[in-house]
C-alpha positions in Angstrom: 45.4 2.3 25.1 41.6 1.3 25.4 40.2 -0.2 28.1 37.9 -3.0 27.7 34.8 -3.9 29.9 34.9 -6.5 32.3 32.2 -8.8 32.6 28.8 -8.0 33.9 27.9 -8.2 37.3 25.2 -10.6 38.6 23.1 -8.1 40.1 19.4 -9.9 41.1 16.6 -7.6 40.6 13.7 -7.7 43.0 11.7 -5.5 41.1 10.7 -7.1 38.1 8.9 -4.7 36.8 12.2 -2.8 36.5 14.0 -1.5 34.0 16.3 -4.2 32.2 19.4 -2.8 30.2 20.8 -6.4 29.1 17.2 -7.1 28.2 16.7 -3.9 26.7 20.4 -4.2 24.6 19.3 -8.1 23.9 16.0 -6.8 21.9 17.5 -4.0 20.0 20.6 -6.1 18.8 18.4 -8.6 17.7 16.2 -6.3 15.8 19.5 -5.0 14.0 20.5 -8.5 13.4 17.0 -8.9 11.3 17.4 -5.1 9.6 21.3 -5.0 9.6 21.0 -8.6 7.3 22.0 -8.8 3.9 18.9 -9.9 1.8 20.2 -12.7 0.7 20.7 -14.0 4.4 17.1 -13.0 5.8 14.0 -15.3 5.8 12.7 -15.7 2.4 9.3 -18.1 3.3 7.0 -18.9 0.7 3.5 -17.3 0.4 0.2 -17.2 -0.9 -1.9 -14.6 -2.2 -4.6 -15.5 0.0 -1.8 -15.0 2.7 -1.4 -11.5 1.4 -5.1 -10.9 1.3 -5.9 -12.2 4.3 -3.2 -9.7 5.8 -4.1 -6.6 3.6 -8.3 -7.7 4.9 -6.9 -7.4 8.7 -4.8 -4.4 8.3 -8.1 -2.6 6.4 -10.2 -4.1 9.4 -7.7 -2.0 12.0 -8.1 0.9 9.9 -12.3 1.3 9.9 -12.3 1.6 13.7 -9.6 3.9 14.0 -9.8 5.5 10.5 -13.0 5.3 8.4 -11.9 7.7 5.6 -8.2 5.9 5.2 -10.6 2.7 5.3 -12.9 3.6 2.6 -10.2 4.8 0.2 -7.7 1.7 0.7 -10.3 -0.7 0.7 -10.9 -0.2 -3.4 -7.0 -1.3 -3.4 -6.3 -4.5 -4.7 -3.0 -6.8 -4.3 -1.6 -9.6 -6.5 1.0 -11.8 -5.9 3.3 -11.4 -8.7 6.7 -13.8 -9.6 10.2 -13.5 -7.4 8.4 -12.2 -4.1 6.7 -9.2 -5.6 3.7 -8.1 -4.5 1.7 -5.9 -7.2 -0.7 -3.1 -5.7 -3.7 -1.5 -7.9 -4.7 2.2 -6.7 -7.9 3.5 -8.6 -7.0 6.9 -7.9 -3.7 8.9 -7.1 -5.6 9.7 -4.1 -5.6 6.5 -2.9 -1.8 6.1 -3.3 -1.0 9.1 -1.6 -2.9 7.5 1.2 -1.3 4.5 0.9 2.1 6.4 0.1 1.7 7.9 3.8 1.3 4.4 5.5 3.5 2.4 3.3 6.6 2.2 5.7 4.5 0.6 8.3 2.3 -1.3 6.0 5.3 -3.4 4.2 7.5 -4.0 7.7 4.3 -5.4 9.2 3.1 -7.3 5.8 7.1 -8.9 5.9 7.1 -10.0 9.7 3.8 -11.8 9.0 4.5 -13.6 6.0 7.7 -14.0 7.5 9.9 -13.1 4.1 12.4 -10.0 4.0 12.9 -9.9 0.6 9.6 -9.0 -0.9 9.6 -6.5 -3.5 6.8 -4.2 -4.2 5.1 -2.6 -7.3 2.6 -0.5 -8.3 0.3 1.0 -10.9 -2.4 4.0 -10.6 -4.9 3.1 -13.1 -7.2 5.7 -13.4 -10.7 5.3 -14.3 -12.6 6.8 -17.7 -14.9 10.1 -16.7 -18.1 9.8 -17.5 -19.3 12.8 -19.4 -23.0 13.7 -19.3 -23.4 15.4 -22.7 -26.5 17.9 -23.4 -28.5 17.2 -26.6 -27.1 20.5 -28.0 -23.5 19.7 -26.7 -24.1 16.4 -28.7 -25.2 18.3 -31.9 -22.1 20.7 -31.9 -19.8 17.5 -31.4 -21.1 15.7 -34.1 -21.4 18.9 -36.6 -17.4 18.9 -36.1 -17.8 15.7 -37.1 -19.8 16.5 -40.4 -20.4 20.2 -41.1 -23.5 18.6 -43.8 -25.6 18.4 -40.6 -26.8 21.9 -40.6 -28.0 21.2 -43.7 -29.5 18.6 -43.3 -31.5 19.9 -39.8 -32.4 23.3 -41.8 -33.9 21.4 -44.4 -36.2 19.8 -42.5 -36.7 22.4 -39.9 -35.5 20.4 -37.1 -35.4 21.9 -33.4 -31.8 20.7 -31.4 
């Protein structure tokens, strides 16, 4: 046999900088409401890429005071706004999405309670950039007699220096 709980008592605070269970219970049932949603029932707002951009601009902007280095690495990160809700992330480096990786919990509940849409979807692509190699002139000579094996002819013949 359970027992059920009667209703609350009325109990008037005068402190009010008291602790408040029912407001305390009030907050944390609705933040389950929002989390505890089906997708399909949560706000789904429309948005801009300039919305997204102006958010990922603030967020970098709370990051140089606090975090210079994070700063500097994220800020080469770009964002698109891609069909359905998804938003498209470019890293240059897998640095920069490990980074990112470490802060991406925070980053995408903050990004959905601004643009006020629960069903974003998010996507990503490391795109590493070409190393530049600085060649000697003798490294350049041995490349290019792989290339055509006549060359040391051709620089004996006329006595050439590499």
């Amino acid at each position: 046999m359970s027992k059920q709980a009667k209703a609350p008592l009325n109990i008037n605070v005068k402190n009010p900088s008291s602790l408040s269970i029912k407001r305390t219970l009030h907050s944390a049932s609705e933040e389950e409401e929002i989390t505890g949603l089906d997708s399909s029932e949560k706000d789904k707002d429309e948005f801009t890429e300039e919305k997204v951009k102006d958010f990922w601009n603030q967020y970098l902007e709370g990051l140089k005071g606090q975090q210079p280095v994070l700063y500097n690495v994220l800020n080469t990160t770009t964002c698109l706004v891609k069909e359905n809700f998804t938003i498209f992330f470019e890293f240059p480096s897998n640095s920069a999405y490990d980074e990112f990786e470490n802060l991406r919990e925070n980053i995408f509940r903050k990004l959905k309670k601004y643009l006020n849409n629960y069903s974003i979807a998010f996507d990503y692509e490391i795109k590493e950039t070409q190393k530049t190699l600085l060649l000697s002139p003798k490294d350049k000579y041995e490349k290019m007699l792989k290339i055509n094996p006549l060359l040391e002819k051709l620089r004996n013949d006329f006595k050439l220096d590499i």
